[in-house]
C-alpha angles and dihedrals in degrees: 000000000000118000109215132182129206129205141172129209143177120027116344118249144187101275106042104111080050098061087043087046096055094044088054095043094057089036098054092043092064101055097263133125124243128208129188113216099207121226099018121260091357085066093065090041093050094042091232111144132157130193124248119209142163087293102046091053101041107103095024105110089085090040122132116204128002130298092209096058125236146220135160096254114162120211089192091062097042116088105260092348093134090056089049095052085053098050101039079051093063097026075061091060080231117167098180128012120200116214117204106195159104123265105303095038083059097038093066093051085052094052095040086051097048098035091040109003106245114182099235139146129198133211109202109244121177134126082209094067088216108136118112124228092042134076102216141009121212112247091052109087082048096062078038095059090041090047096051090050093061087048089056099039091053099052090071089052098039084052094041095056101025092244143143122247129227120189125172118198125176123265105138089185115359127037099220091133097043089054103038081045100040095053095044085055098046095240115187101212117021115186124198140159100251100051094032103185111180131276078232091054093046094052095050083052078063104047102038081064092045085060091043086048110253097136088194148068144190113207117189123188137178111238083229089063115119120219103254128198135180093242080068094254107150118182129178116211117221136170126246117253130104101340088245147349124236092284085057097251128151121218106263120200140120110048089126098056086049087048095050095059102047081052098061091042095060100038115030093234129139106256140192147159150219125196112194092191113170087350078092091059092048130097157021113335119254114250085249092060104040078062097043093053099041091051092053090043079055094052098040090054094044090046087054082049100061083040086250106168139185086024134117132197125254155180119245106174105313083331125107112218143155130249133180117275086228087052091048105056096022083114148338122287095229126196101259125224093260093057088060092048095065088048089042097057083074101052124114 
């Protein structure tokens, strides 16, 4: 009888009790026990577990969020939190832990298996869509679909009133659901930090389908944009809050209010903006997404089963697969020029 643990990282999406579903599911099946370490890393550094059994897991496929709770916590920034990882793993009686997570969720499983050989195994989890070595995480067609919904729902309004629409989305590095949603809604401008056209640009997009008499816009924009200008300034917006967590991120948020307004100043034009924010966390998981997840809870218990470490499951065309957790986070998966093009044929 294997021991595993299950934990789950970053920013909580839609998918997640499936992926801890389906762990437990092949787990339990096999005769092992299954425990869920709550709020991520801060769990093993904490030592607080709980088990999950036949009746914890039962109703979790529809799911939103995470029943185990999660926080980007980060062992490595905590004094002695790596020893005490170490030690409430083995206090635990764990033989395999499960993280559920984005990039640093995972980077810290990669770390903990190469510097102390834990036998872990991760399962890619990010709205953003931003891990490398796979082709898609689950919660993101999710934030796609919700995002795709606002687009819709606001061109009624922006052609009602003659307006321009502002809709900020999250990407804090890459702009994957500016762009998926942006060219399911038809958006007419998409900013995001890969592929940073100018506020100046933006604005003559506008204005170019003002003369052919389109008398409204939909602007979409990634919350990691930076404000971008001919003369080269580039600024990032950020909120205020703590400068950064334990990853060393700042609080993004508000590029599209500072956009509007530059906008509306240079056009003329009535503006006005929507920021989803965590909206596009919430819910129910897509179709799409509930497979996704239990497919890659399947391969990460299978992959504890063979005694597989330091790997985490992946999609390779319509494959799962697994990949190395040092492969997986060794950089972004960033949108490529090519991908812009295809939104940027419908610009202006």
């Amino acid at each position: 009888m294997v021991r595993v643990g299950v934990l789950t990282g970053g920013g909580d999406c839609p998918g997640l009790n499936a992926v801890i579903r389906a762990v437990a599911r092949r787990s339990l099946d096999r005769g092992d026990e299954v425990v869920g370490v709550r709020s991520g890393w801060r769990g093993l550094v904490d030592g607080r577990f709980e088990p999950l059994g036949p009746r914890e897991i039962s109703g979790l496929l529809p799911r939103g969020g995470t029943i185990l709770g999660t926080s980007r916590s980060n062992p490595y920034k905590v004094e002695g939190g790596v020893d005490r990882v170490l030690s409430n793993f083995e206090s635990e009686k764990l033989d395999a832990l499960v993280a559920i997570g984005g990039e640093d969720t995972l980077g810290v499983a990669a770390r903990l298996y190469e510097e102390h050989e834990l036998p872990v195994v991760g399962v890619p989890k990010t709205i953003d869509n931003d891990l490398s070595a796979t082709d898609y995480t689950f919660g993101f067609d999710t934030a796609v679909a919700i995002c795709t919904e606002a687009i819709d729902r606001l061109h009624t309004t922006a052609e009602s009133h003659n307006r321009v629409m502002v809709l900020e989305v999250m990407g804090r590095h890459t702009g994957w659901i500016a762009v998926m949603s942006g060219i399911a809604g038809g958006a007419d401008v998409i900013l995001i930090p890969e592929q940073p056209i100018t506020v100046e640009a933006a604005c003559a997009g506008i204005q170019h389908r003002h003369e052919r008499g389109k008398d409204f816009s939909i602007v979409v924009v990634s919350e990691g944009y930076e404000l971008t200008y001919e003369t080269g300034e580039r600024r990032q917006v950020a909120q205020d809050a703590p400068a950064t967590d334990q990853f060393g991120h700042v609080r993004l948020g508000g590029v599209g209010h500072e956009l509007g307004a530059e906008i509306e100043e240079r056009t003329g034009y009535e503006t006005r903006v929507t920021v989803l924010g965590h909206v596009q966390r919430g819910g129910s998981p897509t179709p799409r997404d509930r497979v996704l997840a239990t497919r890659y809870g399947l391969k990460a218990a299978d992959l504890i089963g063979e005694g597989n470490f330091g790997r985490m499951a992946a999609l390779h065309g319509d494959d799962i697969v697994d990949v190395t957790l040092a492969e997986a986070t060794a950089e972004l998966k960033t949108v490529p020029e090519d991908w812009y093009a295809v939104a940027k044929a419908f610009f202006g």
